[in-house]
N, C-alpha and C positions, 0 to 999 in steps of 0.2 A: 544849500551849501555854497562853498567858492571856493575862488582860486584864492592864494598866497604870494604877493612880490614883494623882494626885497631889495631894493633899488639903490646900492652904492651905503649900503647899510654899515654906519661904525658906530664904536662908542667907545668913550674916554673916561677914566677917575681921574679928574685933575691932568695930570700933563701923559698920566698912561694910559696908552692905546690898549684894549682888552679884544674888541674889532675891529678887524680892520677892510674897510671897504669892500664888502661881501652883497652883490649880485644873485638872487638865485630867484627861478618862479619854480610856484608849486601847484603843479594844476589844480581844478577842482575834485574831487573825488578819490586822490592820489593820496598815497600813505610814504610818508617821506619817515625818513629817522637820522637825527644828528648824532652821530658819533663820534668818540678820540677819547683821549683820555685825558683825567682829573685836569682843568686850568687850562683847557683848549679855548674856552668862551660857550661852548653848546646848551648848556643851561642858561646864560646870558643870553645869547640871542632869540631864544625860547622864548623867554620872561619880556625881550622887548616887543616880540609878537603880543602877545598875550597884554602889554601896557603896565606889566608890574616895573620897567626899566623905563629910561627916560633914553631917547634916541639924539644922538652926541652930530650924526649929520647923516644923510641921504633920508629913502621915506619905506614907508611899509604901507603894503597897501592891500585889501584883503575887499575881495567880490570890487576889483575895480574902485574902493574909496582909501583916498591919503586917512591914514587912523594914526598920525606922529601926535596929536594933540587931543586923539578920543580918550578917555577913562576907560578902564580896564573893562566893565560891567556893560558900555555901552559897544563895545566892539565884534561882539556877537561871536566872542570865545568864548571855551570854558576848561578849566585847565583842572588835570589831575597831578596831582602831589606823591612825593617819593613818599610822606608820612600819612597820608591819607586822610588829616586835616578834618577828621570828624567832631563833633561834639559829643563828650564824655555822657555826659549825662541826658541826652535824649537818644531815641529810639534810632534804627537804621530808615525806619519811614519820615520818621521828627528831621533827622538830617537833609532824607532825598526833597523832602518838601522845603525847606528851610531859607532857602533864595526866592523861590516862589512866591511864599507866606510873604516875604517881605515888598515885593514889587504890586501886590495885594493881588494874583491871578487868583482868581474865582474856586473855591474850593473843590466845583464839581470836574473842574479842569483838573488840579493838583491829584487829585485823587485817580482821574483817566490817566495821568502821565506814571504814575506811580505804580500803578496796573502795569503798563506796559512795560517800562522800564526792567519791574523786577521781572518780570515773564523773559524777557530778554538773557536777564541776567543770573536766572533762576534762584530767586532771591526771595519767592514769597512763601518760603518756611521761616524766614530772620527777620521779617520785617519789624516784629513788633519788641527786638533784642536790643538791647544797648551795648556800644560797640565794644563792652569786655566781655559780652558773650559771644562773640562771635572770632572766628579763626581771624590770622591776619591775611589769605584770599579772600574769605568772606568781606572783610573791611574796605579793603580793595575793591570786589565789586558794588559793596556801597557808594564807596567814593564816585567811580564809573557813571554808576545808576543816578549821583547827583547831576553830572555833568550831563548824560544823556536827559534828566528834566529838561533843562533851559533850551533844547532843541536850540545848539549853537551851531553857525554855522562853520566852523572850524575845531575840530576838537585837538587840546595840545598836552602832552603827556611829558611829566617832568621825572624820566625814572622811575617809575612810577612800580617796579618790580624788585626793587634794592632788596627793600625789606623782610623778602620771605624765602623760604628754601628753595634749596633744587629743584625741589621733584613738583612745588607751588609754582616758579616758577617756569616750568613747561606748560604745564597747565594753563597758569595765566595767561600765555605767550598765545596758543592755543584759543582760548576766548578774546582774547583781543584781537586777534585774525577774523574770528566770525563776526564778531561784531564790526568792523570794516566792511567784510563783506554785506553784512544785511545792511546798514545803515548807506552804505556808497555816502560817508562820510570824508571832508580832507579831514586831514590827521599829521600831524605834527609830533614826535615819538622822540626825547632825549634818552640817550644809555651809552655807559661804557663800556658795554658786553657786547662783543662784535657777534656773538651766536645769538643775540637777540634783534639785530638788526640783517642780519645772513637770513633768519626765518622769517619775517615780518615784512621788510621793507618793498613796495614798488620799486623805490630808488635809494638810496645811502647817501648822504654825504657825508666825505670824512673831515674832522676838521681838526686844526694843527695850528696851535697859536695865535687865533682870533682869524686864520685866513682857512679857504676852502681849498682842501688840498685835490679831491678826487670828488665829484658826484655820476651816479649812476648805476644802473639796477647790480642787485648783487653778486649776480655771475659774472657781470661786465667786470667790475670793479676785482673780484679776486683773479679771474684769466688773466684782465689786461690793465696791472695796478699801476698808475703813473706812474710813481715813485716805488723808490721802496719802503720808505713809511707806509703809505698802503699797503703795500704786499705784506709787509711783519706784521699790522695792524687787524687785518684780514685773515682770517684762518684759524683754526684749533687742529692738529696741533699747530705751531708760526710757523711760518717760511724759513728754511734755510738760507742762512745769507752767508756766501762763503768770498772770503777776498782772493781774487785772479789778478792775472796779466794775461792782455791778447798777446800772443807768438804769432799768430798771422789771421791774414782776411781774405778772403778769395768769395767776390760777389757778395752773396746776404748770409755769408757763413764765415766763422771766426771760429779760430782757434785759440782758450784758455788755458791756462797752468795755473795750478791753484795746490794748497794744501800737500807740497813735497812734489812728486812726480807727475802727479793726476794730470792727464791731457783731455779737457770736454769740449767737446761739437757743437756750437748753438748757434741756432741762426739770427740776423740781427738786422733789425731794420734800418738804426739808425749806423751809417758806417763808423765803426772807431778806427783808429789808425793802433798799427803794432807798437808793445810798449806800454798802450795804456793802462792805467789801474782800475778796475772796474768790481763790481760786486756782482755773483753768481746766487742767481736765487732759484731754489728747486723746493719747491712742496713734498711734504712729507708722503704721500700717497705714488710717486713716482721715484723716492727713494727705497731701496730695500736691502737688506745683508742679504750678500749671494757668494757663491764660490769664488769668483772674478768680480769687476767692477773697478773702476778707477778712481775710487777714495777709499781709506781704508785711515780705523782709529780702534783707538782700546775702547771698548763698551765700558758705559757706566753704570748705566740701569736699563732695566729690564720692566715696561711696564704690560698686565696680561689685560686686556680690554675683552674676554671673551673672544669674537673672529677677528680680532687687531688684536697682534702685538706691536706695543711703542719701542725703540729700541733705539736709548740715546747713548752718543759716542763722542768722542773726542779727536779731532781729525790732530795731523803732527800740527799743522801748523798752531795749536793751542781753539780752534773754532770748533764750538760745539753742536752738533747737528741731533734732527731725532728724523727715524726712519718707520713707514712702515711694515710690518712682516706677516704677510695672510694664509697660513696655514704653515706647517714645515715647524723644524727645532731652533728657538730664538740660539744667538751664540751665548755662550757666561759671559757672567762680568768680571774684566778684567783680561779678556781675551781682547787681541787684536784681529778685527773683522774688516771682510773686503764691504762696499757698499756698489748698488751698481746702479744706474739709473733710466729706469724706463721710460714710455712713450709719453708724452706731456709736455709742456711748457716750459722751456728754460729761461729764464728772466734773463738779463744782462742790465746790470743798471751803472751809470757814474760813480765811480766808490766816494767821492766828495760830495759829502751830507749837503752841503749848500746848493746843490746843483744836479741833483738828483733825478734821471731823465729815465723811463724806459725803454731798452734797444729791443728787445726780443720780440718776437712775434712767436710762430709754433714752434712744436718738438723739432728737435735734429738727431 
């Protein structure tokens, strides 16, 4: 196995920048996952590991060698595909053997690798299927069990779970967790589903317009989100982001007005001076409808999750918020509900999207 660096890494079509100067090591053994959403670059940077892109300037360097100038094949990657990129017409074992065959590895080897692989992958009831007999998880860990032949030293995954259902898609999530764990593989993991990098990840990076906005393990990253891009990015249900004004500061504690009357407590690392406009951000788990509470909006929807209810509202000021309710009679919709806020984290962030900084530290 190896590490991953990415050393001052861009790249350009023509005169647009798609990355932009992006720094990041990835230890050895370390399961990293790039996330943001559609046209951030995270597939792009992926692809320039991996040597399907052409590197525009800085280096990439993988177990300690510059690879800006290796072919794809020689890099000692192996990458899974959001379509799974098998061959129609040969078998699930025809495909895992298929790069193999061609580098001429000895057949009694091909055949040892394909044992394991599918034992891995519990895969030797299909081996001898063509991949329209087979489900599209099963496909999936065809794909997998090719990548795991070439015993690469980096494994990089391009979305590689788009394509199948919910209830496939936990599952998969699930086996590709084990599989990290037995192989102590690095792994390199693209998706724009923040609950598949919240489950999976060592570490996250989020990224935002060809630049890295946030890295770091996934509790880090939702407690203590740089911005609030992160923070709304982070989460199911999102972050409430509600616009304020500080009315006063006394030490690491600020006083907000936000949403008509509402006066909230939060403490703040970085000082703002009173006056300023700021953005209140509060997780849905430490919001709830209560008799009292200092926000209050007409209900819209009522969702029943089983022991979560979701309960989204409309505060005056036009900001839509969703709360949750664990146990007790959700309010109607259509009713005007107090909201109150418990013990947790209150963000504080710069309400100018350019400059977006996080104040907040713990509950207040």
């Amino acid at each position: 196995m190896a590490d991953v660096v990415l050393a001052g890494v861009s790249k350009k079509y023509g005169a647009v920048g798609v990355i932009h100067d992006i720094s990041l090591a990835i230890e050895d053994g370390e399961f990293v996952v790039f996330v943001g959403p559609s046209g951030c670059g995270k597939s792009t940077l992926l692809r320039m590991v991996a040597g399907f892109e052409t590197i525009t300037g800085g280096n990439v360097l993988i177990g300690g060698n510059r690879v800006n100038d290796i072919a794809a094949r020689d890099r000692g990657v192996a990458m899974v595909f959001q379509n799974y990129a098998l061959y129609p017409h040969m078998t699930a074992r025809e495909n895992m053997a298929f790069g193999l065959r061609n580098i001429g590895t000895p057949k009694a080897e091909i055949v040892s690798r394909i044992g394991k692989a599918a034992a891995i992958l519990q895969l030797e009831p299909y081996l001898d299927r063509k991949p329209k007999a087979l489900s599209g998880g099963q496909r999936q860990r065809v794909a997998i069990g090719r990548a795991i032949m070439r015993e690469p030293d980096v494994f990089l995954f391009d979305e590689p779970l788009s394509n199948l259902d919910a209830a496939l898609r936990v599952s998969m999530r699930t086996e590709i967790a084990k599989l990290h764990h037995r192989l102590g593989a690095t792994m390199i993991y693209v998706t724009h589903d923040q609950t598949e990098a919240m489950t999976m990840a060592d570490r996250i990076v989020v990224l935002r317009d060809g630049n890295i906005e946030q890295a770091g393990a996934p509790i880090e990253l939702y407690n203590r989100p740089a911005n609030a891009f992160v923070a709304g990015f982070l989460g199911a249900p999102h972050i409430n982001l509600i616009p304020a004004t500080v009315t006063s500061v006394e030490g690491e504690t600020a006083e907000l007005a936000c949403a008509g009357n509402a006066r909230i407590i939060a403490k703040v690392r970085t000082r703002p001076a009173e006056g300023d406009k700021v953005t209140l951000g509060l997780r849905p788990e430490i919001l709830s409808p209560a008799d009292e509470g200092p926000l209050s909006g007409v209900v819209d929807v009522v969702e029943q999750l089983g022991s979560v209810q979701l309960v989204y509202a409309t505060l005056a000021n036009g900001t839509s918020i969703v709360s949750e309710l664990r146990g007790g009679v959700a309010p109607s919709i259509g009713s005007v509900a107090r909201f109150a806020i418990g013990q947790g984290t209150r963000h504080v962030f710069d309400a100018a999207e350019a400059s977006i900084t996080l104040h907040s530290g713990g509950g207040a």
